[in-house]
N, CA, C and O atoms as a GROMACS GRO file, in nm:
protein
  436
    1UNK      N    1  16.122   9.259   6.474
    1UNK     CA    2  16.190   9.320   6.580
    1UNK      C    3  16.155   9.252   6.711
    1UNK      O    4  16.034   9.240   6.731
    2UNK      N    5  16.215   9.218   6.781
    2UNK     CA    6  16.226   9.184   6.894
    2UNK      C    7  16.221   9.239   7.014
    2UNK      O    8  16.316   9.317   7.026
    3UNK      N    9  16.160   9.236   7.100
    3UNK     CA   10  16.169   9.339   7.207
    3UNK      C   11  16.195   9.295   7.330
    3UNK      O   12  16.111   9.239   7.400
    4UNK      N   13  16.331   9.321   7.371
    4UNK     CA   14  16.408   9.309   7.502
    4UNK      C   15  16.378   9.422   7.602
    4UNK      O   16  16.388   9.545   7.591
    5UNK      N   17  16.335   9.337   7.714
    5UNK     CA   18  16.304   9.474   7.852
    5UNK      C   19  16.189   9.366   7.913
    5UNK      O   20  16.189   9.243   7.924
    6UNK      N   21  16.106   9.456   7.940
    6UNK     CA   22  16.012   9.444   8.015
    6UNK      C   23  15.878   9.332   7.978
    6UNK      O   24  15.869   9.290   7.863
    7UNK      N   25  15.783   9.289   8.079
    7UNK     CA   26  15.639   9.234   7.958
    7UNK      C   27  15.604   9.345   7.931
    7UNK      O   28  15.638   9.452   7.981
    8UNK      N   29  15.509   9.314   7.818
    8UNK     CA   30  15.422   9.402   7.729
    8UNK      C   31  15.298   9.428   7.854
    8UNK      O   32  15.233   9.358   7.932
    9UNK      N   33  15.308   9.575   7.820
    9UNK     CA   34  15.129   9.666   7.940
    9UNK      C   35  15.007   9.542   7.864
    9UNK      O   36  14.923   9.491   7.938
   10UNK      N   37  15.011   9.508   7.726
   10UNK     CA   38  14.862   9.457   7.672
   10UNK      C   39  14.880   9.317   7.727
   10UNK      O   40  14.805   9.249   7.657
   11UNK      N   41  14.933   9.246   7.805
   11UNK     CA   42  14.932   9.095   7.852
   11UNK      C   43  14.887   9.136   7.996
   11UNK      O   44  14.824   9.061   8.070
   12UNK      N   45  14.916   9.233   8.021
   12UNK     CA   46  14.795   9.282   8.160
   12UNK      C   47  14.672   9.313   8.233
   12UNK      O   48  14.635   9.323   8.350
   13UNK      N   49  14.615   9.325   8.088
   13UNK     CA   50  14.506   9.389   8.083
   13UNK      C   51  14.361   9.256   8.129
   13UNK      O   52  14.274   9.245   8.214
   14UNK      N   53  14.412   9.178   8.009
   14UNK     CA   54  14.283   9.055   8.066
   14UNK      C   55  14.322   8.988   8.220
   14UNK      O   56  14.230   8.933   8.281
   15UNK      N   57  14.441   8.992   8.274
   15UNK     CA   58  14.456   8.953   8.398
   15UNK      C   59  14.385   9.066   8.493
   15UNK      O   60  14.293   9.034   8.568
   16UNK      N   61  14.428   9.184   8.485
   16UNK     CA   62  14.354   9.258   8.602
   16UNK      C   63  14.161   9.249   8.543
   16UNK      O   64  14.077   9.271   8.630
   17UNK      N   65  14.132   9.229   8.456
   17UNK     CA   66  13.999   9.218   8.443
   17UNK      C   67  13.941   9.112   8.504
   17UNK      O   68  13.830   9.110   8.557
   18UNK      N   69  14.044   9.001   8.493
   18UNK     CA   70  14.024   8.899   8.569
   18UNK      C   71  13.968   8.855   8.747
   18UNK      O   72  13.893   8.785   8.814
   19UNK      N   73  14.120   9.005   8.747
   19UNK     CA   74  14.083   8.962   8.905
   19UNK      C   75  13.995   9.048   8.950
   19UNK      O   76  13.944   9.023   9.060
   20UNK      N   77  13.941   9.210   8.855
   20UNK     CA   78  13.826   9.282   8.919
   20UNK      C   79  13.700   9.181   8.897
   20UNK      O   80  13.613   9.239   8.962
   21UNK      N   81  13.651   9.086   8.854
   21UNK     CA   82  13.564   9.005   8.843
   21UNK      C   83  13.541   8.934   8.957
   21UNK      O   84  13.434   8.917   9.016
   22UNK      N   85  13.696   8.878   8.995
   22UNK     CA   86  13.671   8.760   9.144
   22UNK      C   87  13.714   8.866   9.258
   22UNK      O   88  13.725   8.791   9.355
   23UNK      N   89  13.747   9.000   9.305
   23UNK     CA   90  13.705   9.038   9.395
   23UNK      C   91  13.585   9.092   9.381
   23UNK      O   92  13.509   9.072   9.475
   24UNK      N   93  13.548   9.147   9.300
   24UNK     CA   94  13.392   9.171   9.299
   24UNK      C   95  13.291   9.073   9.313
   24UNK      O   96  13.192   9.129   9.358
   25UNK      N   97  13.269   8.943   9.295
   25UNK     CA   98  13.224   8.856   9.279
   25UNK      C   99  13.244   8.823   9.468
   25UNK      O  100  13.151   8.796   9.544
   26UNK      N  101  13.383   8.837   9.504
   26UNK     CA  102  13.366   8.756   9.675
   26UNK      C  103  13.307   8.894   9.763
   26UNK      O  104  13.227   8.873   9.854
   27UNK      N  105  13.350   9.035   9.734
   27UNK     CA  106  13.249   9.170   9.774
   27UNK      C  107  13.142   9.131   9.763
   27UNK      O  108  13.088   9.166   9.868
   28UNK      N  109  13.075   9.082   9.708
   28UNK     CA  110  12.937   9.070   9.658
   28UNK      C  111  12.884   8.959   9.726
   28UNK      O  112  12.776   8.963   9.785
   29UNK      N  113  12.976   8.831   9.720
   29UNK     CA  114  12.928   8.707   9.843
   29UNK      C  115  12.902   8.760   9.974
   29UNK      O  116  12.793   8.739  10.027
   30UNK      N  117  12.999   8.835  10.038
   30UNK     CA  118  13.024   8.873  10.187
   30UNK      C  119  12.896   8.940  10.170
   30UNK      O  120  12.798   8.898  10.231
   31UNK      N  121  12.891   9.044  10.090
   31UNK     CA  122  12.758   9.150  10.166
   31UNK      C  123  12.623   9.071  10.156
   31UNK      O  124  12.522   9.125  10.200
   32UNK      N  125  12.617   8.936  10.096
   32UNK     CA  126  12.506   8.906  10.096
   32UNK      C  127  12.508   8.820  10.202
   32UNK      O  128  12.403   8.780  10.252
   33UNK      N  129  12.584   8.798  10.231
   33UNK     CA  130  12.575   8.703  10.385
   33UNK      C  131  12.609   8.771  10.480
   33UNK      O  132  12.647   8.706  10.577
   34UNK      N  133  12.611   8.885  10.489
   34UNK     CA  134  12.616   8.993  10.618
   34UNK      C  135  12.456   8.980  10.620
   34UNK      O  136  12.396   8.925  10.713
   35UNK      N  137  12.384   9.045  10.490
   35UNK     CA  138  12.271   9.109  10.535
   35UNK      C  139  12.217   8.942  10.549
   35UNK      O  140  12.155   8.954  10.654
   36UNK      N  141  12.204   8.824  10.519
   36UNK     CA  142  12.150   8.713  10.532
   36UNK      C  143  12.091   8.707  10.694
   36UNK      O  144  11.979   8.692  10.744
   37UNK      N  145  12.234   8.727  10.747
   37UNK     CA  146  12.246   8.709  10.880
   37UNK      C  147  12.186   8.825  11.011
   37UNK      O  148  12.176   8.812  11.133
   38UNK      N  149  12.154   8.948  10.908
   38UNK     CA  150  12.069   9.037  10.990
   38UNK      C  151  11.966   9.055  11.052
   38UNK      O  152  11.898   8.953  11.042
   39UNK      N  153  11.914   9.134  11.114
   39UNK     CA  154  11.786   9.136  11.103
   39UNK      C  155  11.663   9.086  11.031
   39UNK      O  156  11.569   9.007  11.042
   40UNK      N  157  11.725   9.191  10.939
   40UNK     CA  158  11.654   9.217  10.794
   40UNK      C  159  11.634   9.066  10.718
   40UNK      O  160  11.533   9.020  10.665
   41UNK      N  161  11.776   9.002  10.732
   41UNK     CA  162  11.782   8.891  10.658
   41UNK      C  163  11.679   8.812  10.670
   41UNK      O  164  11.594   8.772  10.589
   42UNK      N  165  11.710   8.783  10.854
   42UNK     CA  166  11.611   8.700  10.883
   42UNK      C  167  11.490   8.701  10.897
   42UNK      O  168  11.430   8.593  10.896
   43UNK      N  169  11.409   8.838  10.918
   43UNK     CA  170  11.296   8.930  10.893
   43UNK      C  171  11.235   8.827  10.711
   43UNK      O  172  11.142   8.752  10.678
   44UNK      N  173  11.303   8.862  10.673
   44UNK     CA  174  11.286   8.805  10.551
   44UNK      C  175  11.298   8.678  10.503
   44UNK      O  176  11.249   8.657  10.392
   45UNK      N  177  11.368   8.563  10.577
   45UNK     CA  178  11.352   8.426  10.578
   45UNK      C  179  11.234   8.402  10.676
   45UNK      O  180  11.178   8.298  10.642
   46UNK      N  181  11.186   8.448  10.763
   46UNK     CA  182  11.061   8.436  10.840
   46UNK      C  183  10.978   8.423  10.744
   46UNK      O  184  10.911   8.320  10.732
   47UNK      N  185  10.968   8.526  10.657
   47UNK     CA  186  10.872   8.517  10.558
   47UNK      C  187  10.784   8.458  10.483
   47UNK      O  188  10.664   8.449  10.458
   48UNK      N  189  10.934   8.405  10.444
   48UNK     CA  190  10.973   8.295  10.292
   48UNK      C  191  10.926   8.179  10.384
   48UNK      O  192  10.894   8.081  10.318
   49UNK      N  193  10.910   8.158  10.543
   49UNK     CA  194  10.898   8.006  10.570
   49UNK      C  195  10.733   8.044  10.593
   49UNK      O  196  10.659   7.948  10.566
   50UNK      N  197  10.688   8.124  10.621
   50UNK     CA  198  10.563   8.167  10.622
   50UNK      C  199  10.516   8.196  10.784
   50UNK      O  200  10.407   8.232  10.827
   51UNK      N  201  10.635   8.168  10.850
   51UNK     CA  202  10.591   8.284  10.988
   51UNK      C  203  10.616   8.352  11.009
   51UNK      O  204  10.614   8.374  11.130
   52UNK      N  205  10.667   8.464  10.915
   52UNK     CA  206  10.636   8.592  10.924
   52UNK      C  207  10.543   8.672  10.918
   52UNK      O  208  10.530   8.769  10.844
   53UNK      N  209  10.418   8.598  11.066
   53UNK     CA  210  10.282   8.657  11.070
   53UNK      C  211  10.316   8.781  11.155
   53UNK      O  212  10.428   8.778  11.208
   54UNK      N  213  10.241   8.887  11.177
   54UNK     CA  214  10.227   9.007  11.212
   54UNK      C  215  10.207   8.957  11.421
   54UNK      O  216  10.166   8.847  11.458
   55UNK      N  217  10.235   9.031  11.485
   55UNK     CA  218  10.262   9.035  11.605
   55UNK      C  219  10.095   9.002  11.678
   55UNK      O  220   9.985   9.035  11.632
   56UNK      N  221  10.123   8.939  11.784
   56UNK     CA  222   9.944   8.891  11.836
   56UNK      C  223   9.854   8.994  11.842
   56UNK      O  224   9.747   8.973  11.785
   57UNK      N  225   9.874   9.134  11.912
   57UNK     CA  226   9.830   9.254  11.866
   57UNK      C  227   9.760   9.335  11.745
   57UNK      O  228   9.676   9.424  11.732
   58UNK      N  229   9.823   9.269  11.679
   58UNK     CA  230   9.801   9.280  11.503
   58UNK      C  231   9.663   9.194  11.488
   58UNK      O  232   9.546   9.221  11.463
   59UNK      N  233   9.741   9.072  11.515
   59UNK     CA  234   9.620   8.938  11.442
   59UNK      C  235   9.488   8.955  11.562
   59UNK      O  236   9.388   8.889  11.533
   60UNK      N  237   9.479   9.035  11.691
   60UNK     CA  238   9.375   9.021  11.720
   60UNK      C  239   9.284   9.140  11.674
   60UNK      O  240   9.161   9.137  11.684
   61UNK      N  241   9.362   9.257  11.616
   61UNK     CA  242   9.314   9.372  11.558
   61UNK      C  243   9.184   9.297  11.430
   61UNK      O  244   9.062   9.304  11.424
   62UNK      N  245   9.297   9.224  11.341
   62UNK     CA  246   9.255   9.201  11.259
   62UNK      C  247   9.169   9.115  11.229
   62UNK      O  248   9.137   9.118  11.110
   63UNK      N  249   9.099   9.009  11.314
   63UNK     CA  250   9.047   8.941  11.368
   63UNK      C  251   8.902   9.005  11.439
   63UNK      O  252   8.800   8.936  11.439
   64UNK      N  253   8.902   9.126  11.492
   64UNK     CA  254   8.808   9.224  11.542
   64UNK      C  255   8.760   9.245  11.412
   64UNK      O  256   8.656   9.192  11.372
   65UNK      N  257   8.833   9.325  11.337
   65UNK     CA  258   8.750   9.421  11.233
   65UNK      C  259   8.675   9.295  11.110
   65UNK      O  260   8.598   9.342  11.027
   66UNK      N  261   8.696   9.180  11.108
   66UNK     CA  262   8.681   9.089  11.033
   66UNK      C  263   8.528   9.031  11.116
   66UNK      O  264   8.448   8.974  11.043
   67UNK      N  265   8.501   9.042  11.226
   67UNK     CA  266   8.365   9.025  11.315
   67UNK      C  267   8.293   9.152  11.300
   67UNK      O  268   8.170   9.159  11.304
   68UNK      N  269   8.389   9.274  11.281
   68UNK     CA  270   8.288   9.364  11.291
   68UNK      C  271   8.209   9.382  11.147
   68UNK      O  272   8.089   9.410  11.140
   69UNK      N  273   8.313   9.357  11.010
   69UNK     CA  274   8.261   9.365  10.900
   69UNK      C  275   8.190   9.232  10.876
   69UNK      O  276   8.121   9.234  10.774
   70UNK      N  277   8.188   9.107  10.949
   70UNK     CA  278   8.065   9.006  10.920
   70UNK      C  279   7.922   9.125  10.957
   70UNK      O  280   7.847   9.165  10.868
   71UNK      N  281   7.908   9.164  11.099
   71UNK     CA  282   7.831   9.226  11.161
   71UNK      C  283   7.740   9.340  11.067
   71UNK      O  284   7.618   9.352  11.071
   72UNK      N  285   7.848   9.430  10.972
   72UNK     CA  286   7.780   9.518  10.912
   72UNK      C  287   7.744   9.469  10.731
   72UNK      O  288   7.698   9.544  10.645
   73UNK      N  289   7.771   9.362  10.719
   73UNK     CA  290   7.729   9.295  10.608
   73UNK      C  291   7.579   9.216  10.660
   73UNK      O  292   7.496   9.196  10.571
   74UNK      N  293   7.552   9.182  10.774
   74UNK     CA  294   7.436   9.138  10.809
   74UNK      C  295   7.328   9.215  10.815
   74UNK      O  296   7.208   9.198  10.790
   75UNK      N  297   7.415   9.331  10.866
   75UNK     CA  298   7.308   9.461  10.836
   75UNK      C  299   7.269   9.515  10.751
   75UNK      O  300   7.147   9.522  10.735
   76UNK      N  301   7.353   9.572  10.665
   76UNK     CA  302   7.308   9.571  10.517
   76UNK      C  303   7.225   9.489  10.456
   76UNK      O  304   7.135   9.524  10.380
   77UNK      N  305   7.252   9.385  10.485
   77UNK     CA  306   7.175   9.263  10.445
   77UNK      C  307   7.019   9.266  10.449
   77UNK      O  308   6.930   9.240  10.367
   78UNK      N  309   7.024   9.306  10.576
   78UNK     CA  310   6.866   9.333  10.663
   78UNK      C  311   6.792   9.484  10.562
   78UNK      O  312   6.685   9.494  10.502
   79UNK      N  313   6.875   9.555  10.576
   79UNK     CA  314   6.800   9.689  10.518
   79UNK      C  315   6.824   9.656  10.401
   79UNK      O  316   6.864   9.766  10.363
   80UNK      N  317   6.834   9.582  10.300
   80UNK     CA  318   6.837   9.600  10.165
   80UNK      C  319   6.695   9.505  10.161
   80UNK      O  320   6.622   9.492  10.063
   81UNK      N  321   6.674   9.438  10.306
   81UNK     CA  322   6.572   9.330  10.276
   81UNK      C  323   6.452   9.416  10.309
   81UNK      O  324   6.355   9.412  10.234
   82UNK      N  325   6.452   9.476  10.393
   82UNK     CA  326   6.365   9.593  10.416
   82UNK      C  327   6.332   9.691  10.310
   82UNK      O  328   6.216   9.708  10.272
   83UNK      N  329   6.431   9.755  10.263
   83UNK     CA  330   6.403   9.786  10.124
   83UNK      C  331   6.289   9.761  10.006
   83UNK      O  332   6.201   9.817   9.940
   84UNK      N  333   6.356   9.634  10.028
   84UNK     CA  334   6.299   9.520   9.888
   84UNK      C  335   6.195   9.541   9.910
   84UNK      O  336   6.140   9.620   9.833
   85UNK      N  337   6.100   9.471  10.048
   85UNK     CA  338   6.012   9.497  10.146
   85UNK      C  339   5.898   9.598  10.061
   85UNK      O  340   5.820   9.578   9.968
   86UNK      N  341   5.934   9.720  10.149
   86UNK     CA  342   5.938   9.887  10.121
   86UNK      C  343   5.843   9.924   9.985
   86UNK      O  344   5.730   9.972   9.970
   87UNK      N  345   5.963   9.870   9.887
   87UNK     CA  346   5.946   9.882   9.753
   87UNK      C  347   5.810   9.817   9.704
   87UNK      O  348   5.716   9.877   9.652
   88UNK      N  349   5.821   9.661   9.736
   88UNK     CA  350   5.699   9.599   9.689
   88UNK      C  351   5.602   9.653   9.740
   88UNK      O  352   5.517   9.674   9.654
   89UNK      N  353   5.565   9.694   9.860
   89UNK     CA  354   5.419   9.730   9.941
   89UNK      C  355   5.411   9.859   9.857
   89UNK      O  356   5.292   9.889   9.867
   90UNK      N  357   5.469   9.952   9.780
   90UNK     CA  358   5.443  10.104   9.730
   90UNK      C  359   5.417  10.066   9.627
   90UNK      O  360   5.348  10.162   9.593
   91UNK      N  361   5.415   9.983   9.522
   91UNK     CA  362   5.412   9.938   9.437
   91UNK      C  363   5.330   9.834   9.372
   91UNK      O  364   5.328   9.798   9.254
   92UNK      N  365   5.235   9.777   9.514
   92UNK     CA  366   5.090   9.723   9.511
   92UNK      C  367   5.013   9.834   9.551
   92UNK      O  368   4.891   9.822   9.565
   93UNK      N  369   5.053   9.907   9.566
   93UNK     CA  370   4.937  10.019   9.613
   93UNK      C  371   4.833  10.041   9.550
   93UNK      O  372   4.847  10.064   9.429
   94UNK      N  373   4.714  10.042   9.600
   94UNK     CA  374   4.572  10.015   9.517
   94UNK      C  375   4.499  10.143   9.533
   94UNK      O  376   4.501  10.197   9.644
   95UNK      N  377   4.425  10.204   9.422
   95UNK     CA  378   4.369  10.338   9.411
   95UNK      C  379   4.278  10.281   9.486
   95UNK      O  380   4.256  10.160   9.484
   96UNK      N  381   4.187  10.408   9.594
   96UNK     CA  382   4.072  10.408   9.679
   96UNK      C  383   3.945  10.387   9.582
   96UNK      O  384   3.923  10.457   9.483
   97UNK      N  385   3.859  10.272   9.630
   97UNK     CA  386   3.745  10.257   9.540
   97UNK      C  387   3.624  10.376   9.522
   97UNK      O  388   3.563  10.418   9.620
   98UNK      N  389   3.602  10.414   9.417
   98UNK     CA  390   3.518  10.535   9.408
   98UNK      C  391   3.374  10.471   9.386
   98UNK      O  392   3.353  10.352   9.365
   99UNK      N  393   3.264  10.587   9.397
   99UNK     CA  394   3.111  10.508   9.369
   99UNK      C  395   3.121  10.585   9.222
   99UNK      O  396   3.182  10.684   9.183
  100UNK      N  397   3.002  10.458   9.139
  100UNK     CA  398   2.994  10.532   9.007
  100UNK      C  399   2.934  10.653   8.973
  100UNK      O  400   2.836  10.701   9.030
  101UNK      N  401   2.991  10.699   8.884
  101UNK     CA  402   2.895  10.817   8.872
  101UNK      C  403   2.785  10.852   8.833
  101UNK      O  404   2.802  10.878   8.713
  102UNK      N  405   2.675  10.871   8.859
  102UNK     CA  406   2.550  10.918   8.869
  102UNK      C  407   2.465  10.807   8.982
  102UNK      O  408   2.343  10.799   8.990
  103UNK      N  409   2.549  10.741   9.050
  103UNK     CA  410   2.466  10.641   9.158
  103UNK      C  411   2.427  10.729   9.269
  103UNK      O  412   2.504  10.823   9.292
  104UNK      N  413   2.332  10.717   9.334
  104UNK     CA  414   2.310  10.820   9.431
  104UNK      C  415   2.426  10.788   9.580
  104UNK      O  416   2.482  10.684   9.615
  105UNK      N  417   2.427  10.880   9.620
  105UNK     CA  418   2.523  10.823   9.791
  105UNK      C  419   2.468  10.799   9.850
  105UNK      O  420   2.350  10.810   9.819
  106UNK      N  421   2.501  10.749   9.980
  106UNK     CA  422   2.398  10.695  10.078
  106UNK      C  423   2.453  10.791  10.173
  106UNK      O  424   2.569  10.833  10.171
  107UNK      N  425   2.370  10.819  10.247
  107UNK     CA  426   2.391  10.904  10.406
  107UNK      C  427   2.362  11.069  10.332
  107UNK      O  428   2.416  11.167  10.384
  108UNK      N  429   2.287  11.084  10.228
  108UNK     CA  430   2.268  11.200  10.180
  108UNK      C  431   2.128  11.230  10.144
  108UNK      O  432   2.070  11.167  10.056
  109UNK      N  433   2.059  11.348  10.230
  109UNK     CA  434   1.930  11.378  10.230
  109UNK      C  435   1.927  11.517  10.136
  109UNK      O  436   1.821  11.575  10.113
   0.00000   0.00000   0.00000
């Protein structure tokens, strides 16, 4: 049988699939080169080039607390040496010499 009229709906189908692929595909280009070009984008290519260091404010913050924690590692340092110290002198500790027993004392009338 032959069919006179119209095209067939099923010769349509892989074409519109077609073209939801390539507008989705150029939707999808654009928004990535919107946000490329943003802020954000470039926030984020700063990054990637590696100067996306933190604001001078920041790096002198961070820069402080990095002197202050040398500072309290030295200290520690010191009292653990003190410690050590501490420890050994309690630990030579020598019993008081006694006189033998049955020796007489001296300074006793």
């Amino acid at each position: 049988m032959l069919q006179v009229g119209g095209p067939n709906p099923a010769d349509f189908i892989p074409l519109m699939g077609m073209l939801t692929g390539v507008v989705s595909m150029v939707l999808l280009t654009v928004g990535i080169i919107k946000v490329a070009h943003s802020p954000i984008g470039q926030a984020i290519a700063r990054r990637l080039q590696g100067k996306g260091g933190a604001d001078p404010e920041l790096r002198e913050e961070l820069l402080g607390l990095r002197d202050r924690v040398a500072e309290l590692e030295h200290r520690l340092t010191e009292g653990e040496e003190r410690l050590d110290f501490a420890e050994r002198m309690l630990a030579e500790r020598h019993e008081p010499e006694r006189l033998p027993r049955g020796a007489p004392e001296e300074g006793r009338s």
